[in-house]
N, C-alpha and C positions, 0 to 999 in steps of 0.2 A: 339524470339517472346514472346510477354507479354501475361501470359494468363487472360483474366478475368473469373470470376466465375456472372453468374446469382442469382436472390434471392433465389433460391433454391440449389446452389453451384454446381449445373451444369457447365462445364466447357462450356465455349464460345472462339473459337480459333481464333475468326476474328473478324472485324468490322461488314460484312455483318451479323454473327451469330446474334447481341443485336438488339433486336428489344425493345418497351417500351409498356407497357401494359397503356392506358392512359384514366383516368377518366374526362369525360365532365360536364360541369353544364347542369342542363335543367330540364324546371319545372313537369318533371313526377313523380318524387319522392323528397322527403323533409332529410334535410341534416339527421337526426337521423336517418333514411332509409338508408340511404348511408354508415353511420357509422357501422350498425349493418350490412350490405351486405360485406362491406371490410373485416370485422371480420371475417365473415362465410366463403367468398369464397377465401380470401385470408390467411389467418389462418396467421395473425398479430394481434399486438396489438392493445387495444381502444386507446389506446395516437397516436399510428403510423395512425390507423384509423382516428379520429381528424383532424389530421393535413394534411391528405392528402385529406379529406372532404371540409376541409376549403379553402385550397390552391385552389381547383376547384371552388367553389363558389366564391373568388375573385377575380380570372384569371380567370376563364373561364373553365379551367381544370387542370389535375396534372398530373404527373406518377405516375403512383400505382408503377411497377415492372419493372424490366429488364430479357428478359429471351432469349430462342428461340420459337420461333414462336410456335410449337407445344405445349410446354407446355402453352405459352400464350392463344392460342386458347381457353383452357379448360376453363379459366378463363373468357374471353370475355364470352363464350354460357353460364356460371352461371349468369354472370350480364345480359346477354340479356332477359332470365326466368326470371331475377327477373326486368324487364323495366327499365335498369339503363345506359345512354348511355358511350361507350368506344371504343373504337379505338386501333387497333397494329400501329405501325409505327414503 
C-alpha cells in the first residue's frame, strides 16, 4: 500500500482519508485579505499564499491543503471568522 502524507505529514492510509481544504472566489473579502488569511491560518508562505489567491480569483477557486478531515476542519472555522469562503471535499 502507498502511503501518502497530508500537508502537515500526517500520515493518510487510503483514498477516503485525503480530503482538500478548497478556497472560493467571492466578493466578501479582497484578494490582499486572502493573502494575509492563508498566512495566518495556514502557516505557509506569502509566495505559496499568492499563488493559491490567485489561482481562486481566476478559477473560481483553489486547494489550499490536503489533509484529513479533522485537521481540515480547524482550518475551514478560522477562515469562516474571518468571512472568507472554503469548502472540504
Amino acid at each position: 500500500m502507498d502511503i501518502q502524507r497530508g500537508s502537515n505529514g500526517e500520515k493518510l492510509t487510503n483514498s477516503a482519508d485525503v480530503k482538500e481544504l478548497i478556497l472560493w472566489d467571492d466578493d466578501t473579502s479582497n484578494i490582499e485579505f486572502k493573502i494575509k488569511s492563508l498566512v495566518d491560518v495556514c502557516k505557509i508562505s506569502e509566495k505559496d499564499s499568492i499563488n493559491i489567491a490567485l489561482d481562486s480569483l481566476l478559477d473560481g477557486s483553489a486547494k489550499i491543503t490536503t489533509g484529513k478531515y479533522d485537521s481540515l476542519i480547524q482550518m475551514q472555522k478560522a477562515f469562516q471568522k474571518k468571512l472568507i469562503t472554503t469548502t472540504i471535499e
